[in-house]
Each structure stands twice: as structure tokens, then as C-alpha cells.
mmCIF file of the N, C-alpha and C atoms, coordinates in Angstrom:
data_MODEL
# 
_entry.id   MODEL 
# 
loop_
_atom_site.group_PDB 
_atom_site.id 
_atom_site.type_symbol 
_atom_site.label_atom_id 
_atom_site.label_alt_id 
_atom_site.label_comp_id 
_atom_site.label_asym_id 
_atom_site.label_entity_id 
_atom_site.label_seq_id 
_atom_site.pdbx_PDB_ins_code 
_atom_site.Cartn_x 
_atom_site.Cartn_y 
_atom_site.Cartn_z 
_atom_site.occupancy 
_atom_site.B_iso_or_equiv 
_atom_site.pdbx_formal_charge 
_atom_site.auth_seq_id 
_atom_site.auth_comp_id 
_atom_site.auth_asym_id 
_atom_site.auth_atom_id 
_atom_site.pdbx_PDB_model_num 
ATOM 1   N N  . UNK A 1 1  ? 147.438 -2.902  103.952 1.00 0.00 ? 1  UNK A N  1 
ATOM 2   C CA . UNK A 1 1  ? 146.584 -3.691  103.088 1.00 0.00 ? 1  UNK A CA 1 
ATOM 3   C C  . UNK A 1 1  ? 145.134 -3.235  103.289 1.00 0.00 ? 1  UNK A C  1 
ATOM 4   N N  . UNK A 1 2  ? 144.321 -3.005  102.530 1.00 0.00 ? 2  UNK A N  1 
ATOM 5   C CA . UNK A 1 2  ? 142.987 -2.110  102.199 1.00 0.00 ? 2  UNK A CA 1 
ATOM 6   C C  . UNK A 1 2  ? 141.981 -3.284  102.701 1.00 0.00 ? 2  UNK A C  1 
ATOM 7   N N  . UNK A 1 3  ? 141.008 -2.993  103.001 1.00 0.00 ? 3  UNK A N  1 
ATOM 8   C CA . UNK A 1 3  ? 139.752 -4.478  103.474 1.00 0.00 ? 3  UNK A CA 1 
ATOM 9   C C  . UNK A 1 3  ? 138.954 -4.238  101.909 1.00 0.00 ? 3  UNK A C  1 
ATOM 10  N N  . UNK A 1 4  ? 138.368 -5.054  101.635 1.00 0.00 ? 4  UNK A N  1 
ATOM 11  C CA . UNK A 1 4  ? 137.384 -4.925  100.467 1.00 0.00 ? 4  UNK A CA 1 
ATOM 12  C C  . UNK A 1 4  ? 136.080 -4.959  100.996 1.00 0.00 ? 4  UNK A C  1 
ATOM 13  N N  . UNK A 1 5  ? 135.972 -4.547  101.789 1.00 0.00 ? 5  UNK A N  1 
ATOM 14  C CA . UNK A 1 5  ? 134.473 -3.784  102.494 1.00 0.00 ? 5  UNK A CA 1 
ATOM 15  C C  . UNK A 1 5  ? 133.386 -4.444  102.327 1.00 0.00 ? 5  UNK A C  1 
ATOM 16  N N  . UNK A 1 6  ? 132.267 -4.142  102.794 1.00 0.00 ? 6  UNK A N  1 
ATOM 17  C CA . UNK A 1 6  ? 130.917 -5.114  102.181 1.00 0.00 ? 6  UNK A CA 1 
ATOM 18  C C  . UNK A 1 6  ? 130.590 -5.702  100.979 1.00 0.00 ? 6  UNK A C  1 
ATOM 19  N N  . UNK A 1 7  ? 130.245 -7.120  100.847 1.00 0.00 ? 7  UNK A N  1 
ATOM 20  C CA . UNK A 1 7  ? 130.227 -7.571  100.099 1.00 0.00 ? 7  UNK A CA 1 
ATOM 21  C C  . UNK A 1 7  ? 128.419 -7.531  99.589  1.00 0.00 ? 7  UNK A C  1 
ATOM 22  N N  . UNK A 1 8  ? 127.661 -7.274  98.653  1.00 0.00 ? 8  UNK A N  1 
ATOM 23  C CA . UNK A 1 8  ? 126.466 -7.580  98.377  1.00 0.00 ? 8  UNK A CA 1 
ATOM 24  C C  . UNK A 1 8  ? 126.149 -9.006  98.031  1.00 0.00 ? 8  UNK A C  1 
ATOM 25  N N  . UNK A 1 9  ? 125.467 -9.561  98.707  1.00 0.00 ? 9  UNK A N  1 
ATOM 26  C CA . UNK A 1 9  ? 125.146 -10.815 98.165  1.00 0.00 ? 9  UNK A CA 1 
ATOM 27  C C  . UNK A 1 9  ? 123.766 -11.236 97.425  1.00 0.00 ? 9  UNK A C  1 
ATOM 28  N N  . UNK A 1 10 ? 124.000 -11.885 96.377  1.00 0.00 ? 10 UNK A N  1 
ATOM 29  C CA . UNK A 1 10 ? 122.648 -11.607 95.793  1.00 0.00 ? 10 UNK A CA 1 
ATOM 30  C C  . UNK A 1 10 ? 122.948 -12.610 94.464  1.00 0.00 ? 10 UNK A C  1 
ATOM 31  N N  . UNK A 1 11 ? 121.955 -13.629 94.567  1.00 0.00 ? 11 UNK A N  1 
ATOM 32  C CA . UNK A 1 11 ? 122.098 -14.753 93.455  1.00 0.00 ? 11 UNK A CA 1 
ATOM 33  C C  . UNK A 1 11 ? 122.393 -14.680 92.246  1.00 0.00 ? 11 UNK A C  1 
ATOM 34  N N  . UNK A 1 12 ? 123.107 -15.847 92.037  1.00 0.00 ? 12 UNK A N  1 
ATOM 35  C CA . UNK A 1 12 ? 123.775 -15.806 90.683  1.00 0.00 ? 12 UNK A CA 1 
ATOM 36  C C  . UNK A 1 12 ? 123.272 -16.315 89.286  1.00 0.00 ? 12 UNK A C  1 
ATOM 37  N N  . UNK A 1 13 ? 122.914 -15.412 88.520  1.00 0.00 ? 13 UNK A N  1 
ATOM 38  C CA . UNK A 1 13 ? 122.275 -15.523 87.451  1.00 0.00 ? 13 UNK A CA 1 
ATOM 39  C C  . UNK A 1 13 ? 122.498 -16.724 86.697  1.00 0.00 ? 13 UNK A C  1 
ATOM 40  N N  . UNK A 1 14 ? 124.496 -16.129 85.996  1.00 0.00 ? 14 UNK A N  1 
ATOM 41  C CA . UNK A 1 14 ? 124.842 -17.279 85.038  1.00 0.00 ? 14 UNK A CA 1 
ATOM 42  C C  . UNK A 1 14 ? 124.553 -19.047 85.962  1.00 0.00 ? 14 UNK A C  1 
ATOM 43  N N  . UNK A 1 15 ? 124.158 -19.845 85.484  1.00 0.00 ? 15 UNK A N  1 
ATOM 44  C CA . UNK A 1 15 ? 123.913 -21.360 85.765  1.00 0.00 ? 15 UNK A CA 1 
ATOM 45  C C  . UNK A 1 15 ? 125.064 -22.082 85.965  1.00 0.00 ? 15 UNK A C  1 
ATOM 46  N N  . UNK A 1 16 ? 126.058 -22.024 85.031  1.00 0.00 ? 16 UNK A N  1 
ATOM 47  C CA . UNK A 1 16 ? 126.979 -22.520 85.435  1.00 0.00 ? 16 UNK A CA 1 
ATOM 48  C C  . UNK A 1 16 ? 127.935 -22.046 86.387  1.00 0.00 ? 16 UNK A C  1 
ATOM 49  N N  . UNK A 1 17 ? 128.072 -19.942 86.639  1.00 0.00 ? 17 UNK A N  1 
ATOM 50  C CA . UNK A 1 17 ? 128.770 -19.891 87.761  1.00 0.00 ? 17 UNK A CA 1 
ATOM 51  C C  . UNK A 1 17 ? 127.951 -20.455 88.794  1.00 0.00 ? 17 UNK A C  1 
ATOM 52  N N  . UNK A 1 18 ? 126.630 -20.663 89.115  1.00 0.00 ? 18 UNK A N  1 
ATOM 53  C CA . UNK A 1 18 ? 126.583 -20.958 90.152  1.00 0.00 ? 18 UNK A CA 1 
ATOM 54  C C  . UNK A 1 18 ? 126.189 -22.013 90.523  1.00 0.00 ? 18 UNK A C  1 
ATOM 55  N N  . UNK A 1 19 ? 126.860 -23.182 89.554  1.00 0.00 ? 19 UNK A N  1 
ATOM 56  C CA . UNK A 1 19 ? 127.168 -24.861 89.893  1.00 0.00 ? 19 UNK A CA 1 
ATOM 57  C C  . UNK A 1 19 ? 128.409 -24.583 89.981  1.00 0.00 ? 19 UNK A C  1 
ATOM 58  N N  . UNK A 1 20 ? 129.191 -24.250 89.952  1.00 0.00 ? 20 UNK A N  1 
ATOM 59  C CA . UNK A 1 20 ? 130.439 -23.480 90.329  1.00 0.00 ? 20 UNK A CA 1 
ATOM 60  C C  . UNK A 1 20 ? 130.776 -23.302 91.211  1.00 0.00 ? 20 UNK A C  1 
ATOM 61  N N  . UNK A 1 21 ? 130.200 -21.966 92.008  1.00 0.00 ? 21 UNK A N  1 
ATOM 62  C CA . UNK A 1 21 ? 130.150 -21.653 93.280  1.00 0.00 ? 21 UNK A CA 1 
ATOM 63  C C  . UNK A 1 21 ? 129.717 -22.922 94.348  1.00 0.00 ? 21 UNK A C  1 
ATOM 64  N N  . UNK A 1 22 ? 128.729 -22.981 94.232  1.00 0.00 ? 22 UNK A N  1 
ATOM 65  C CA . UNK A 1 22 ? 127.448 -24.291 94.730  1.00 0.00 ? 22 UNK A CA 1 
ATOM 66  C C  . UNK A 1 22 ? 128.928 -24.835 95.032  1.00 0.00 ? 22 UNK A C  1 
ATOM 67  N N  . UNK A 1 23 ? 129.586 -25.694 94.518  1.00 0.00 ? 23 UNK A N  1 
ATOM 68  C CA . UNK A 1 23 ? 130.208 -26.653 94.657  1.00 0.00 ? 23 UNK A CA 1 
ATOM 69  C C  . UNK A 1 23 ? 131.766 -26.786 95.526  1.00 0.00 ? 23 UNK A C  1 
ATOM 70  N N  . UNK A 1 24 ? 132.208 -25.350 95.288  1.00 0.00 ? 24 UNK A N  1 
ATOM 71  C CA . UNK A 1 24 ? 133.353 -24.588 96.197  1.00 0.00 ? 24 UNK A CA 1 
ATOM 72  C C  . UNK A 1 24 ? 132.885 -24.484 97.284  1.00 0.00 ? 24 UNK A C  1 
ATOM 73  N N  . UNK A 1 25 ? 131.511 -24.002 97.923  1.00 0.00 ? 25 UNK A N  1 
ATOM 74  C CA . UNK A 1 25 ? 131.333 -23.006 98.835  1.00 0.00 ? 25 UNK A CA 1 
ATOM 75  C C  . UNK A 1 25 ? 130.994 -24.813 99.582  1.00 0.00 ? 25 UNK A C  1 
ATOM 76  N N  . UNK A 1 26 ? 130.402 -25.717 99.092  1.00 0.00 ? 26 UNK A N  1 
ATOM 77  C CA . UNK A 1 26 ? 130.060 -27.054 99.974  1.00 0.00 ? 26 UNK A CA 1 
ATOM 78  C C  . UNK A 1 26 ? 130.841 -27.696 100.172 1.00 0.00 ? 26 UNK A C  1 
ATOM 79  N N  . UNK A 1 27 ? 131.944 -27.435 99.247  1.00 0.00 ? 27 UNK A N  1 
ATOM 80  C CA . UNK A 1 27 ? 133.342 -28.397 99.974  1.00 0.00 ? 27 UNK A CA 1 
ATOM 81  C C  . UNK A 1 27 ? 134.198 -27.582 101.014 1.00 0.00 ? 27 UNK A C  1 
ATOM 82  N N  . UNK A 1 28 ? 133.843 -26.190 100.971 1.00 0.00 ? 28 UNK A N  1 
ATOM 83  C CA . UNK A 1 28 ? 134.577 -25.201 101.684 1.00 0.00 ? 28 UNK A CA 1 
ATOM 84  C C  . UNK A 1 28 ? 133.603 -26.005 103.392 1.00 0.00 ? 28 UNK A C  1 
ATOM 85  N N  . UNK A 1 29 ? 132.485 -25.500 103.086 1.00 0.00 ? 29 UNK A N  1 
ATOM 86  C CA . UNK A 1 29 ? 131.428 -25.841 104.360 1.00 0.00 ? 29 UNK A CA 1 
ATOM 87  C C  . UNK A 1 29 ? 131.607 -27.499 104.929 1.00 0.00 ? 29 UNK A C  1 
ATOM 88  N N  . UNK A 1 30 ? 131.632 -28.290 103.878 1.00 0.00 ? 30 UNK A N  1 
ATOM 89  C CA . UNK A 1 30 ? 132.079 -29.617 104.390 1.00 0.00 ? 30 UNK A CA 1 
ATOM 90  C C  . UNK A 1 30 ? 132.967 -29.785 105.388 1.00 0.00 ? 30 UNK A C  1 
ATOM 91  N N  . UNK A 1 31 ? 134.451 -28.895 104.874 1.00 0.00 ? 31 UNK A N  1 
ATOM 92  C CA . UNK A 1 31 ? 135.974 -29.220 105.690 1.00 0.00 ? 31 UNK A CA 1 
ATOM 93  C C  . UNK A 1 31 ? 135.802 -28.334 106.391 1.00 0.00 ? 31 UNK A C  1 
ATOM 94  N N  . UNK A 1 32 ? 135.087 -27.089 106.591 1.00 0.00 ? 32 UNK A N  1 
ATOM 95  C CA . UNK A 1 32 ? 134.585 -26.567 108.185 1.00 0.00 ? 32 UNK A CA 1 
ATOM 96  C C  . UNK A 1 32 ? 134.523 -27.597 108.889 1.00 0.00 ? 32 UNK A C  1 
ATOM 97  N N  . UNK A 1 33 ? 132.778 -28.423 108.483 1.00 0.00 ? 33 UNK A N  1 
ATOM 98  C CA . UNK A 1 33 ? 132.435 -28.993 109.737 1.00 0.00 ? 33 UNK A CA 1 
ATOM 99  C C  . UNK A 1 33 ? 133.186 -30.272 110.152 1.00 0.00 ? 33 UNK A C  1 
ATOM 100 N N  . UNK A 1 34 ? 134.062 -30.283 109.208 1.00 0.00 ? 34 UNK A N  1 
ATOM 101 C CA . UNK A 1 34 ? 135.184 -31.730 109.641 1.00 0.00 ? 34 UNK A CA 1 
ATOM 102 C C  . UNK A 1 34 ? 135.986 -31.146 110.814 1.00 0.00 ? 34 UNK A C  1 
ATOM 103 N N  . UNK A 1 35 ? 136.527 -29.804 110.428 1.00 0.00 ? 35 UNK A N  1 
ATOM 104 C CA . UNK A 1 35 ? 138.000 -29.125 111.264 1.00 0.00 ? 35 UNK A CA 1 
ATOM 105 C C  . UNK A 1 35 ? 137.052 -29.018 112.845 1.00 0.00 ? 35 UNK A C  1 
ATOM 106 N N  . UNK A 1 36 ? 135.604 -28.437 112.760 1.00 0.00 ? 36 UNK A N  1 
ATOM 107 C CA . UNK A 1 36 ? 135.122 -28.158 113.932 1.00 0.00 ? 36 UNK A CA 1 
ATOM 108 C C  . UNK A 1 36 ? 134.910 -29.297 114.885 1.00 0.00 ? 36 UNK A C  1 
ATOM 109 N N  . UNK A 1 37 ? 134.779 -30.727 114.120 1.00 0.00 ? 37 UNK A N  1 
ATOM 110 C CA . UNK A 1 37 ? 134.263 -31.870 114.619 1.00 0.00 ? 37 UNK A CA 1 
ATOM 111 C C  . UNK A 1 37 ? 135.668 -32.739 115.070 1.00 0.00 ? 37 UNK A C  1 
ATOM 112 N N  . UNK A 1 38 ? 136.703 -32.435 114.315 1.00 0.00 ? 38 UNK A N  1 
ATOM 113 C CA . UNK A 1 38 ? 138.140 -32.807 115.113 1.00 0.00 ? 38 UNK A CA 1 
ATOM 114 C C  . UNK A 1 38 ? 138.622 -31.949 115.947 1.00 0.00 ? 38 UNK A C  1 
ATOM 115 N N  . UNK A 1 39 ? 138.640 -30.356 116.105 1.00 0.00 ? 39 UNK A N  1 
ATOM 116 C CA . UNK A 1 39 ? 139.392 -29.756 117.024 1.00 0.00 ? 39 UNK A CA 1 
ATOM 117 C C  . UNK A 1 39 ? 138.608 -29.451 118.356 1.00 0.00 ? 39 UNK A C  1 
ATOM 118 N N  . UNK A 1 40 ? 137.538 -29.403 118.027 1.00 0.00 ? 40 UNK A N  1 
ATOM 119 C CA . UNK A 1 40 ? 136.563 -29.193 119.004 1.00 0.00 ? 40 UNK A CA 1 
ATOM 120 C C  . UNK A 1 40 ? 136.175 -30.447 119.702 1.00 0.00 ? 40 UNK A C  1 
ATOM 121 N N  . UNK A 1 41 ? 136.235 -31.638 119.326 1.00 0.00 ? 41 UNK A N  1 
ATOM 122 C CA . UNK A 1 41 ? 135.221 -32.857 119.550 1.00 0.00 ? 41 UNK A CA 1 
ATOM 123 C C  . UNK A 1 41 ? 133.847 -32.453 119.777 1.00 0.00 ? 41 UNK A C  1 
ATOM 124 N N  . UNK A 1 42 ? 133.587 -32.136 118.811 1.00 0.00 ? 42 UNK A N  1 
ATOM 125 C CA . UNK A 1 42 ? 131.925 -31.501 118.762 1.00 0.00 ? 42 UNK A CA 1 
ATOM 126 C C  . UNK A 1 42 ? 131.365 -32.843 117.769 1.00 0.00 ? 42 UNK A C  1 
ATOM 127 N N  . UNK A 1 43 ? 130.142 -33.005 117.656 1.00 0.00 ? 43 UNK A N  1 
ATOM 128 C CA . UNK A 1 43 ? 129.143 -33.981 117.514 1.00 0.00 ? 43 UNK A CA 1 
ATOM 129 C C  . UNK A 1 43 ? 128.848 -33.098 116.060 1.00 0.00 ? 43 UNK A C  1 
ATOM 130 N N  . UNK A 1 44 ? 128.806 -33.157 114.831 1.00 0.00 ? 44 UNK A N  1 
ATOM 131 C CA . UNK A 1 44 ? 128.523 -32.546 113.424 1.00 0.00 ? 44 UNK A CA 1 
ATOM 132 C C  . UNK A 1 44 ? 127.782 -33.347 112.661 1.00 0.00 ? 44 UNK A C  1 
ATOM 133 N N  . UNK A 1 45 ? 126.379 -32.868 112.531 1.00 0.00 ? 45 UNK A N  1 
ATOM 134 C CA . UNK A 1 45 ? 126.199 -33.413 111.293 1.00 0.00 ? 45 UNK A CA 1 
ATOM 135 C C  . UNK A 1 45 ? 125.722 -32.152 110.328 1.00 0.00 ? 45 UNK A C  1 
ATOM 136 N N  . UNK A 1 46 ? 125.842 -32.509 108.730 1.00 0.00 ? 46 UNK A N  1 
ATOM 137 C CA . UNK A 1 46 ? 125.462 -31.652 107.691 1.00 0.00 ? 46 UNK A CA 1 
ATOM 138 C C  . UNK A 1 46 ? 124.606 -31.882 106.760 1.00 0.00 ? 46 UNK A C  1 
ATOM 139 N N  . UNK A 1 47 ? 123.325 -31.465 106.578 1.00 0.00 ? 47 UNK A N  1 
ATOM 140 C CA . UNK A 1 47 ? 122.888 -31.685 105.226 1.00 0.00 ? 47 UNK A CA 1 
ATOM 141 C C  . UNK A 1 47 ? 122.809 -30.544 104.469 1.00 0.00 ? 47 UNK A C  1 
ATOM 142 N N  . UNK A 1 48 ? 123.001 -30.892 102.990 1.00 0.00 ? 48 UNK A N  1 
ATOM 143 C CA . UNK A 1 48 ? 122.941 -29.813 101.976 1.00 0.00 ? 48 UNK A CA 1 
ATOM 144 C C  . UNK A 1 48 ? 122.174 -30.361 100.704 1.00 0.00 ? 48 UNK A C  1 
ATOM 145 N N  . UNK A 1 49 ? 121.593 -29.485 100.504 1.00 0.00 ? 49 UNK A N  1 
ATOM 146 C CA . UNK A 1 49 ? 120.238 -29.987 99.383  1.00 0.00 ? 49 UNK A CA 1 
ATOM 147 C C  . UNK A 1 49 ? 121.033 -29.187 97.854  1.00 0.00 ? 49 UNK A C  1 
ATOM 148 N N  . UNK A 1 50 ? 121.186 -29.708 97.262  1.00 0.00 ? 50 UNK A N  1 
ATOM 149 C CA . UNK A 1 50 ? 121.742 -28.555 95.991  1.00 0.00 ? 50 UNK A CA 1 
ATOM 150 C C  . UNK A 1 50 ? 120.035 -27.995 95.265  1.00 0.00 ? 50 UNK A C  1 
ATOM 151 N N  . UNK A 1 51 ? 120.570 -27.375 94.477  1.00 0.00 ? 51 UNK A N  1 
ATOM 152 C CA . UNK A 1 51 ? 119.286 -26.830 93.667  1.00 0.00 ? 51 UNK A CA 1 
ATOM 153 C C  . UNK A 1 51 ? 118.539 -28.166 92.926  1.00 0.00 ? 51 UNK A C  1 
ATOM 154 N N  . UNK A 1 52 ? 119.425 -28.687 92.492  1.00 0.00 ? 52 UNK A N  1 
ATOM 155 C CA . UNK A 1 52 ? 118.527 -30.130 92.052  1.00 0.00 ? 52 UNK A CA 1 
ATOM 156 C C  . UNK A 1 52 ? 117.676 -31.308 92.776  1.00 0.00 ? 52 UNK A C  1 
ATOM 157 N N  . UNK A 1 53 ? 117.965 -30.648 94.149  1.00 0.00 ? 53 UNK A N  1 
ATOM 158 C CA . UNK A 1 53 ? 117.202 -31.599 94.856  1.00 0.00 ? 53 UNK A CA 1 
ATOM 159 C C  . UNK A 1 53 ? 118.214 -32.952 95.303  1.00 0.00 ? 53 UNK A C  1 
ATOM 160 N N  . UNK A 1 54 ? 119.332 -32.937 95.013  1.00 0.00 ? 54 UNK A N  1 
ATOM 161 C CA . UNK A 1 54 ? 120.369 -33.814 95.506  1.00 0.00 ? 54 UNK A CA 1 
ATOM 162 C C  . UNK A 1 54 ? 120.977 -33.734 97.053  1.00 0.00 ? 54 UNK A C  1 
ATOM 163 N N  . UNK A 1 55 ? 120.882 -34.621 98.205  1.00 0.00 ? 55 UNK A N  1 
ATOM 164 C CA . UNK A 1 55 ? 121.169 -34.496 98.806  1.00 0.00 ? 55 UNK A CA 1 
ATOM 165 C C  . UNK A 1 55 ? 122.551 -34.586 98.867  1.00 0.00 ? 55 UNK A C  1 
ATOM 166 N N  . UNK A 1 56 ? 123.378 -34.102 100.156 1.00 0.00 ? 56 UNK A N  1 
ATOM 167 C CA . UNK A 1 56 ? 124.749 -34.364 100.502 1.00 0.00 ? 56 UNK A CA 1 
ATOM 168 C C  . UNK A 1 56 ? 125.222 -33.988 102.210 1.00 0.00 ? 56 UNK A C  1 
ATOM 169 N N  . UNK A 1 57 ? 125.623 -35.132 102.384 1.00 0.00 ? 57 UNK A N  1 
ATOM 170 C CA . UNK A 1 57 ? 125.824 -35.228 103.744 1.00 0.00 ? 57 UNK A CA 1 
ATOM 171 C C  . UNK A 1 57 ? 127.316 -34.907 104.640 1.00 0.00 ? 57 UNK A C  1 
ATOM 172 N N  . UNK A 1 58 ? 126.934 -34.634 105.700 1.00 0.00 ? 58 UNK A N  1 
ATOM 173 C CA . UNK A 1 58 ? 128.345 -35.335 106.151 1.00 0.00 ? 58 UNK A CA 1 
ATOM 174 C C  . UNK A 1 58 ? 127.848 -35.088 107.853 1.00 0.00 ? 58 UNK A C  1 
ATOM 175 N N  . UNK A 1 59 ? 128.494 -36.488 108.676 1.00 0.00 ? 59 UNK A N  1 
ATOM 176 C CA . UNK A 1 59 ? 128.447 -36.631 110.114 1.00 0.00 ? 59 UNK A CA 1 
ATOM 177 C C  . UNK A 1 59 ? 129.637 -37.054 110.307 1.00 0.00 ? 59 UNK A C  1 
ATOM 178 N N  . UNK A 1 60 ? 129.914 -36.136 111.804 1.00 0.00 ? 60 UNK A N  1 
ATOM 179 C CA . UNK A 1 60 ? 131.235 -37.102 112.350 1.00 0.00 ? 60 UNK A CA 1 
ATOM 180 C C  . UNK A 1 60 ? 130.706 -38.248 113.434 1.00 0.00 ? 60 UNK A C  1 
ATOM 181 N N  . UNK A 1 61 ? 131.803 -39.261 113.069 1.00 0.00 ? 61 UNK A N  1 
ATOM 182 C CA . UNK A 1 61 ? 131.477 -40.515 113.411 1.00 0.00 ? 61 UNK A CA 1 
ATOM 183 C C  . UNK A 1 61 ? 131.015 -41.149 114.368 1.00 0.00 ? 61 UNK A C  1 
ATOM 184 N N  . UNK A 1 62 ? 130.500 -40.001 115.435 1.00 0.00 ? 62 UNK A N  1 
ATOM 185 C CA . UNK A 1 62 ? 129.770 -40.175 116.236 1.00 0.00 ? 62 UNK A CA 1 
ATOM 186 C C  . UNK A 1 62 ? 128.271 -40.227 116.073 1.00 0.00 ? 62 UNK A C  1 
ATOM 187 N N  . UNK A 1 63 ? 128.108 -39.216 114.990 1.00 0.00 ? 63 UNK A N  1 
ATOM 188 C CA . UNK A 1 63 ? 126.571 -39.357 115.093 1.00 0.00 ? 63 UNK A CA 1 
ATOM 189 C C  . UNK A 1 63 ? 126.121 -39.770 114.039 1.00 0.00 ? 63 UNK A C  1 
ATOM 190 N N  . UNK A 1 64 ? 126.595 -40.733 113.855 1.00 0.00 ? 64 UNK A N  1 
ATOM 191 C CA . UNK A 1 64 ? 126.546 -41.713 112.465 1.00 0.00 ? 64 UNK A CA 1 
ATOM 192 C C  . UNK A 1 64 ? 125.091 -42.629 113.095 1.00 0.00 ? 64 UNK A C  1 
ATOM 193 N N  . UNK A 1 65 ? 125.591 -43.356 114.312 1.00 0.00 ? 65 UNK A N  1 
ATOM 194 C CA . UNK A 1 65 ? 124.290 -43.847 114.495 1.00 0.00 ? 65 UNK A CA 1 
ATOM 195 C C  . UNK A 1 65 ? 122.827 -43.141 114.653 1.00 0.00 ? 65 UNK A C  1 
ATOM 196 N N  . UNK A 1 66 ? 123.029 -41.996 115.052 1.00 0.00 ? 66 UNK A N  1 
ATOM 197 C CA . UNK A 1 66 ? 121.996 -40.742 115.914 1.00 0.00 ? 66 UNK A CA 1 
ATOM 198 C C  . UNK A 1 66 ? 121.652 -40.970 114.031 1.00 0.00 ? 66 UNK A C  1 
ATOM 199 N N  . UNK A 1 67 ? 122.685 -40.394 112.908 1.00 0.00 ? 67 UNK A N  1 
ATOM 200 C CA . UNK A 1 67 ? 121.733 -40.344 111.788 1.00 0.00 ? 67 UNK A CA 1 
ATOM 201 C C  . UNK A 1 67 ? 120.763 -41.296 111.387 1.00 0.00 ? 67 UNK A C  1 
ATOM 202 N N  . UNK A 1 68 ? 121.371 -42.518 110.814 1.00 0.00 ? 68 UNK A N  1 
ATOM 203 C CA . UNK A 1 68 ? 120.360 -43.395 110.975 1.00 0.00 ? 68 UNK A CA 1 
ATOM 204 C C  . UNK A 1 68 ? 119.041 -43.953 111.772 1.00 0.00 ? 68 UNK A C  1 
ATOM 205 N N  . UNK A 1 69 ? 119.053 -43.200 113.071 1.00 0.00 ? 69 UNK A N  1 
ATOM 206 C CA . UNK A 1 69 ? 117.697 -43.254 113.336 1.00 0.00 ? 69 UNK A CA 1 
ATOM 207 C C  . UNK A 1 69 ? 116.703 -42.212 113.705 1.00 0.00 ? 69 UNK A C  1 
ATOM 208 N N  . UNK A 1 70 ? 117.232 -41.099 112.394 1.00 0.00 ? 70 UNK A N  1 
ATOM 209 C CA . UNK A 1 70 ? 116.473 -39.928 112.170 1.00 0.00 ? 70 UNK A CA 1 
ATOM 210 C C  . UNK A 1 70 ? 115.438 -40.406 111.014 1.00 0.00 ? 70 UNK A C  1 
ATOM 211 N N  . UNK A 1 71 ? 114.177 -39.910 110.874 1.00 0.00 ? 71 UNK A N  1 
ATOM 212 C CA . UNK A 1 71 ? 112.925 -40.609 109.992 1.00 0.00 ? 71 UNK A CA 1 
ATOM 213 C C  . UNK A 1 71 ? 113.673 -40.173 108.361 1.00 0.00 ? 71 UNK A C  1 
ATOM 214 N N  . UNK A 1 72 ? 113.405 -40.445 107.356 1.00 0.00 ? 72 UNK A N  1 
ATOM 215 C CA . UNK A 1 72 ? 113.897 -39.732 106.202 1.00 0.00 ? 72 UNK A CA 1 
ATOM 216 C C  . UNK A 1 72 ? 113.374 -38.754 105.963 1.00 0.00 ? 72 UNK A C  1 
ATOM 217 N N  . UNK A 1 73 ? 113.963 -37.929 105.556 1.00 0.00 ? 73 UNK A N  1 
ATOM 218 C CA . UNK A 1 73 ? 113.643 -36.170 105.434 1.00 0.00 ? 73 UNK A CA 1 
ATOM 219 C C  . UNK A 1 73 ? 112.720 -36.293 103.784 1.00 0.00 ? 73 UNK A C  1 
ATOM 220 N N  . UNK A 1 74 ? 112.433 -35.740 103.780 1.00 0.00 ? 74 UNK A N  1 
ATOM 221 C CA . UNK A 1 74 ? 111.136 -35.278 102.584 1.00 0.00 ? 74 UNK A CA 1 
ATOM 222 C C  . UNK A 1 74 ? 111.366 -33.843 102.355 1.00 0.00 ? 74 UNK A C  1 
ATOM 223 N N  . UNK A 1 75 ? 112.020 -33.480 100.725 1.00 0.00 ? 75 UNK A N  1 
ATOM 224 C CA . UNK A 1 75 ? 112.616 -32.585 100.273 1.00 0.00 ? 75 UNK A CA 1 
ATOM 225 C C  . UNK A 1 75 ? 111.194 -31.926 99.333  1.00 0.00 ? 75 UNK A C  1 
ATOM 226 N N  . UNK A 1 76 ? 110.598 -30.604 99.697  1.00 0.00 ? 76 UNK A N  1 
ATOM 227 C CA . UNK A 1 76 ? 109.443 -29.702 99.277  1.00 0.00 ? 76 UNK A CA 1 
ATOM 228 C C  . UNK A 1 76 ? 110.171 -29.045 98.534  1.00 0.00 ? 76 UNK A C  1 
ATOM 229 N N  . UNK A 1 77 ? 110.035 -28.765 97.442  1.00 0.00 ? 77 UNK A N  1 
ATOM 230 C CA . UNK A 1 77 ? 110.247 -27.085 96.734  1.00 0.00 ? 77 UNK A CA 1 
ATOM 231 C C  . UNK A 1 77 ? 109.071 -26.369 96.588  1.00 0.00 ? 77 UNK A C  1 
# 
């Protein structure tokens, strides 16, 4: 079986592939940091800002409290 070798990475023009992508690649990254935060018992938290300025989270249930008494983040473009 052949490797498909380096990949170039480099942003995606069309808008909708890449609300598309955007949206695969954060649920892909989400259930990472779930699998790492159950097999590991590691402490996870995630934030992800989309291009719109929408936040999206995820903590394992440990540092649920630690989140809440982080100041609120203030999103610059």
C-alpha cells in the first residue's frame, strides 16, 4: 500500500468547503480530547473559536469547575 506523501496545507478558498471542513476537523478534535481525557485520565479542556467568532468548548468533568473560574476570554480579530 503506497503512503500519499506530504500533504500541502494551505486555506480553503471555496466558503462552504471550508464550513465543511471547519466542522469535521472540530468534531474530529473534540472526540480526541474526550478519548485522551478517558484513557489517559488527563484533565482537558478545549476552546475553539470558528471564523465567525463563535465559541465552542469542551472540558472533562474535572475541570469544569477550574473553567468557571477562568475570567471571560475576549475574542480580537
Amino acid at each position: 500500500m503506497a503512503r500519499r506523501g506530504r500533504v500541502e496545507l494551505r486555506r480553503i478558498e471555496d466558503r462552504t468547503s471550508r464550513q465543511v471542513r471547519f466542522s469535521k476537523r472540530r468534531a474530529g478534535l473534540f472526540k480526541k480530547a474526550f478519548e485522551l481525557s478517558l484513557l489517559c485520565d488527563a484533565e482537558v479542556a478545549l476552546l475553539v473559536f470558528s471564523p465567525a467568532g463563535k465559541l465552542y468548548e469542551y472540558a472533562s468533568s474535572r475541570c469544569m469547575p477550574l473553567a468557571t473560574r477562568l475570567p471571560p476570554l475576549v475574542y480580537v480579530a
